[in-house]
N, C-alpha and C positions, 0 to 999 in steps of 0.2 A: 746217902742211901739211894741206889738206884733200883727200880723197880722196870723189869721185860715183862711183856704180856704174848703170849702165843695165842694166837686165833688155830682151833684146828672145828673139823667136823666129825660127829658121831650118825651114825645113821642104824634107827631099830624099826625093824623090817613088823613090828608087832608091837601092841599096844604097851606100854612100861608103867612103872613105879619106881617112885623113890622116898627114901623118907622125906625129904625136905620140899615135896611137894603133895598138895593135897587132889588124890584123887589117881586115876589111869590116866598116864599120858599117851595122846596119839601117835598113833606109827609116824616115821619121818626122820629128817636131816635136822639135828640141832646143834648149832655155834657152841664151844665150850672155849673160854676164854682162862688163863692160865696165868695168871699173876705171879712172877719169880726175883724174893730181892738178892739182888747182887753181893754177895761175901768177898771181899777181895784178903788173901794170906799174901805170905810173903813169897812161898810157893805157884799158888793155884788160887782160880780163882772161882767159886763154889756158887751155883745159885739154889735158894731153899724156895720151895713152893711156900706162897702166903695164902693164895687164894684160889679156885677153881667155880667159876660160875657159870650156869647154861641158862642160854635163851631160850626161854618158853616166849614164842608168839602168839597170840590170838585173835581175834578179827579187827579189832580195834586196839591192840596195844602190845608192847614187848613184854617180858617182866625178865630180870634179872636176878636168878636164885643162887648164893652162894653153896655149892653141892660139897660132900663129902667125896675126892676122884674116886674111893675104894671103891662104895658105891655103884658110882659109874660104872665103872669096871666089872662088877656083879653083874647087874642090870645089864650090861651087852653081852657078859658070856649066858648067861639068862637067853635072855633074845637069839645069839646064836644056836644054843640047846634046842631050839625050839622048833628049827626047821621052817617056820612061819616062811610061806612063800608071798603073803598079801591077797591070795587067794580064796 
């Protein structure tokens, strides 16, 4: 079994939620790391998502939350809706 991980960025211009984390989270750039194991057919060869985790930073430590992507994806069209300039 092989496992790819994709590093991308999200960035919400306004304070967020999500379920799998407790509380508003602050506006900013946060890491979303993408876990995909490798399917290989005879054909093709298919990677399935296993995992999707963002880094929440805080003054003293990282944390690692394993997130629902749907979610995510709510959450920044969320944030997009919102016109929030940081203003």
């Amino acid at each position: 079994m092989s496992i790819r991980t994709t590093r991308t960025q999200v960035t919400f211009k306004a304070p967020f939620t999500l379920p799998e984390l407790r509380g508003l989270q602050p506006a900013g750039t946060y890491e979303v790391d993408t876990d995909e194991e490798c399917i290989e057919g005879n054909e093709h060869t298919v990677y399935l998502r296993v995992a999707t985790v963002l880094q929440v930073h805080s003054l003293r430590s990282t944390r690692f939350v394993t997130i629902d992507p749907a979610g995510l994806k709510e959450a920044l069209e969320r944030d997009a809706a919102t016109g929030y300039n940081g203003n």
